[in-house]
C-alpha positions in Angstrom: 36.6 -26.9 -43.8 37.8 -23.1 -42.9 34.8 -22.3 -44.1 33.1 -24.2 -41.9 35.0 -22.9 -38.8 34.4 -19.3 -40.3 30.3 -19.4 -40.1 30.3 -21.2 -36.6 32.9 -18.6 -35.1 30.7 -15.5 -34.8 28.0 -17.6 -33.4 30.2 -18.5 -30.7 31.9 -14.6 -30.2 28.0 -13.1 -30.1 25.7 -15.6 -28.5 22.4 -14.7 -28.9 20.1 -13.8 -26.0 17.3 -16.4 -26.5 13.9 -15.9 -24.9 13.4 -18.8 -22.1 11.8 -21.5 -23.8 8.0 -22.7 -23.5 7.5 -25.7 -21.0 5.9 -28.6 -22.1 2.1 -28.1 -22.1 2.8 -24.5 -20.7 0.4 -21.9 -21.7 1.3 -18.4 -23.5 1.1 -16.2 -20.7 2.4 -18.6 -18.3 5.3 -18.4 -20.6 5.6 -14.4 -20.7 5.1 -14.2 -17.0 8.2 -16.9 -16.3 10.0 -14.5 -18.7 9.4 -11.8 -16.6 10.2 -12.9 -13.6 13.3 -14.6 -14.6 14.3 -11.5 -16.3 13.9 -9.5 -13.0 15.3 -11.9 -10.4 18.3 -11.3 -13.2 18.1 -7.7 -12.8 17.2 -7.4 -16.2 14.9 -4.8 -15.0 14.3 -3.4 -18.8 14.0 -6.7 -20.3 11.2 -7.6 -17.8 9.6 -4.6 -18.2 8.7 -5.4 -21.8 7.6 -9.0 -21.1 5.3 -7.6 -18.7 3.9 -5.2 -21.5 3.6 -8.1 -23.8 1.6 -10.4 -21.4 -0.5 -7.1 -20.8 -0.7 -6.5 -24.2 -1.4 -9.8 -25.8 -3.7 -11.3 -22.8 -5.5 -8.0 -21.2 -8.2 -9.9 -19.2 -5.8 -13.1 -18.1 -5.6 -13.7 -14.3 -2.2 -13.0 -14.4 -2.8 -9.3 -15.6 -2.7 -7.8 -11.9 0.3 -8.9 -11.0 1.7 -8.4 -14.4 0.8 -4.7 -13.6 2.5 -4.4 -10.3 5.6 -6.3 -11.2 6.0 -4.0 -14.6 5.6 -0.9 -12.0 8.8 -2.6 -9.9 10.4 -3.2 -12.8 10.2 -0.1 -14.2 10.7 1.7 -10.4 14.2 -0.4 -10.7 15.2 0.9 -13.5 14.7 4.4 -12.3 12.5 5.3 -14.6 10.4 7.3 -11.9 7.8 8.6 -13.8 6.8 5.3 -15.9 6.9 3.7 -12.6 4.6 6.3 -10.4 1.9 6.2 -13.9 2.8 2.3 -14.0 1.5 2.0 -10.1 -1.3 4.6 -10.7 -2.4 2.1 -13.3 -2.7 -0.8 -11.5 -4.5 0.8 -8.5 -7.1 2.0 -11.2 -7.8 -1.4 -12.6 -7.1 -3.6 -9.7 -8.9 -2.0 -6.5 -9.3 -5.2 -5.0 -5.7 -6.0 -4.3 -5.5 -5.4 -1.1 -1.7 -6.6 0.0 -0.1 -5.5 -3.7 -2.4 -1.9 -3.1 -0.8 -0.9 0.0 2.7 -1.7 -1.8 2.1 0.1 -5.2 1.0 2.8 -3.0 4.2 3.3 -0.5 6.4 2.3 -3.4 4.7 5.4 -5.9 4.9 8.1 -3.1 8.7 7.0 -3.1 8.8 7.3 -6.9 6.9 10.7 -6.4 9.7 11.5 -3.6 12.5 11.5 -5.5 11.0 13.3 -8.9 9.5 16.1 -6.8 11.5 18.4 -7.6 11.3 18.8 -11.1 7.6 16.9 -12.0 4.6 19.0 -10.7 2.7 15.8 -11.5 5.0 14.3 -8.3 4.1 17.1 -6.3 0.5 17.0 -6.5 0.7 13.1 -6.2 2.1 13.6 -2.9 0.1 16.0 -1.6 -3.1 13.8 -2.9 -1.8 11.1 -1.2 -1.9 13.1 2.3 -5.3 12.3 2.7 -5.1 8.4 1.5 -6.9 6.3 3.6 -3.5 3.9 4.8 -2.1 6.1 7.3 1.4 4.5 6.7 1.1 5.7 3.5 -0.3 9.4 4.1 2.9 9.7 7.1 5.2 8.2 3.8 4.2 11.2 1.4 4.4 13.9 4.5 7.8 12.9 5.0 8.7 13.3 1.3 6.6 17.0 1.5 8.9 17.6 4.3 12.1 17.6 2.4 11.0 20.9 0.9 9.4 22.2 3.5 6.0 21.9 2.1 3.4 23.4 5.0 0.5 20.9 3.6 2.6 18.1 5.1 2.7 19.5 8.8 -0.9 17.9 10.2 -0.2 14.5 8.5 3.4 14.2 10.8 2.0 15.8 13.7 -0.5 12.7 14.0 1.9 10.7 12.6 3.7 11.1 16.3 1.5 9.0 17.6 2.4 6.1 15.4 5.5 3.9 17.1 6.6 2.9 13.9 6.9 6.7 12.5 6.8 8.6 15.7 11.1 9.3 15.2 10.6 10.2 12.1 7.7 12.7 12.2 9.2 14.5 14.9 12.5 15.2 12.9 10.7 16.2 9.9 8.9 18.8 11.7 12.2 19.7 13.7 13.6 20.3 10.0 10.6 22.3 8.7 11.2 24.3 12.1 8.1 23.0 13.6 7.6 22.0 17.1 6.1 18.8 17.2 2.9 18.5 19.4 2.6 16.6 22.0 0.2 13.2 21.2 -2.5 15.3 23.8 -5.9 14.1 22.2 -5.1 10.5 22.4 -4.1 11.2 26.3 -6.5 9.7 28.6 -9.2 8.3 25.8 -9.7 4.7 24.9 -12.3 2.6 23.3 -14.6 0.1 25.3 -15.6 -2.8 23.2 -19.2 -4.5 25.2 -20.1 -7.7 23.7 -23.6 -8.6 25.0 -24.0 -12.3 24.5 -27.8 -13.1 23.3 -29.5 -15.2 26.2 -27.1 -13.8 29.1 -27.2 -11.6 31.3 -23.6 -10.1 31.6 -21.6 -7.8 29.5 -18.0 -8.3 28.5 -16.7 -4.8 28.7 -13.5 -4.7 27.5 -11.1 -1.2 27.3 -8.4 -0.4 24.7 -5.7 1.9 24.2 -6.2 3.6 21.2 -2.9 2.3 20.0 -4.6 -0.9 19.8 -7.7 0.6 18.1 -7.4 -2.1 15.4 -7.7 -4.9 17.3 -11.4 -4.0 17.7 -12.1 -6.4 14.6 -11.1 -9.1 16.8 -13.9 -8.6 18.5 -16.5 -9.6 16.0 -17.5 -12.5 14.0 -17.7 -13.0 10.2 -21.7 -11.8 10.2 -20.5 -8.8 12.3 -17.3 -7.5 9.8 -19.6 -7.9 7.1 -22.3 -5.3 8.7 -19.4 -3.7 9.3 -17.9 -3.2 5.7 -21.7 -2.4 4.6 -22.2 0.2 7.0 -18.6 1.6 6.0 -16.9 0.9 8.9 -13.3 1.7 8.5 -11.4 -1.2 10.8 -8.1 0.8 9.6 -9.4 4.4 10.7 -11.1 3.5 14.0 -8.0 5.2 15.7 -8.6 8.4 13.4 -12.1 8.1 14.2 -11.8 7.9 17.6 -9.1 10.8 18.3 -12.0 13.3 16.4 -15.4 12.2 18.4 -16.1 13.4 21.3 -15.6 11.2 24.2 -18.9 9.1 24.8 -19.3 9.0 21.2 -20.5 5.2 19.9 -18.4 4.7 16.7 -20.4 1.9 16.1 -22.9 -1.2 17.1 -23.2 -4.7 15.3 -25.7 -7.6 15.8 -25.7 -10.9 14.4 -27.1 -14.0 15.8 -25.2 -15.2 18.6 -24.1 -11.2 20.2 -24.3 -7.6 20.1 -21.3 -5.4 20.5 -21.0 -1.4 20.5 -17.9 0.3 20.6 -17.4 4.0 22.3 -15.2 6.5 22.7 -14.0 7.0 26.4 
């Protein structure tokens, strides 16, 4: 009988840490990527780190793999391990371009990463300043503002635009106060705007319609399905048309679309 008690007694003092069990008719990586998430919404941040690698591992093409990829990157970004998170991010932003949502994320979330090694990684230095010309503009403002903690000169034209941006204007301005800059006033985006014509087929009038080149992105409001995808063929940037505009010359057209119902052109003004 005491020995008995003896063998259950340790079992009870150490329990064991049991991987979640498989559902009922609950595939594989279903199964790893429940672990994973359990794991993290745990703060197990390690622990779901290596789930992730096993579902990635084990099940490389599965449609779970992208976000696999991302939330390893978090996971790995929580556990303050900087670097494995920045490559992590890099990783998934090489194999999953067309994550558009999870893309802008992994990018804000690496130039963080980046931020905060970039004083002793080279390789976090040169990520920021590559990310100074990425095509988000929120994330090109969030790697100037990390250059701008040591003074970095190669972040000075990225927060000087950024002062145009409500959302970052406060914060570009005392970055550049801190480099011992003086910001610049907005001056280029004074007194332009963009005029949208839509020219319905069959009639005779033209909508004209004028926007503040804070608004510039509202353009794609302005055109139908047909008309976005000329658009993306052509290589229309919807989320630079404010970029665009600020560096043509005012009565420049940025751009004209046709499909079968209208025609619209958009200028600089």
């Amino acid at each position: 009988m005491k020995l008995g008690l003896l063998m259950v007694i340790p079992a009870l003092a150490s329990p064991a840490a049991p991987e979640p069990a498989v559902l009922l008719g609950e595939q594989p990586v279903e199964s790893l990527f429940r672990q994973g998430r359990d794991l993290r919404y745990a703060q197990r941040w390690y622990e779901a780190s290596q789930a992730y690698r096993t579902l990635l591992r084990e099940f490389p093409t599965s449609s779970r793999a992208a976000d696999a990829r991302y939330w390893l990157a978090a996971s790995l970004e929580q556990d303050q391990r900087w670097d494995d998170a920045a490559e992590a991010y890099t990783e998934f932003l090489m194999k999953h371009p067309d994550q558009r949502m999870l893309g802008k994320e992994a990018r804000l979330n690496r130039v963080r990463c980046w931020g905060i090694r970039q004083w002793d990684s080279p390789t976090a230095v040169a990520g920021l300043a590559q990310s100074l010309s990425d095509e988000r503009e929120e994330v090109r403002i969030a790697a100037a503002l990390q250059l701008a903690k040591r003074r970095d000169a190669r972040a000075a034209p990225v927060l000087q635009a950024g002062l145009r941006v409500d959302a970052s204007s406060e914060a570009c301005r005392l970055a550049l106060q801190g480099m011992g800059i003086q910001p610049q006033a907005a001056g280029p985006a004074q007194g332009r705007f963009l005029v949208i014509r839509v020219k319905e087929r069959g009639k005779a009038e033209v909508l004209t319609v004028r926007l503040a080149l804070g608004l510039a992105r509202a353009v794609g409001g302005y055109l139908s399905d047909e008309q976005l995808r000329q658009a993306k063929t052509k290589g229309v940037d919807m989320e630079r048309i404010m970029d665009q505009a600020l560096n043509a010359p005012k009565g420049t057209e940025l751009f004209s679309l046709d499909d079968s119902k209208s025609n619209v052109t958009v200028t600089v003004e």
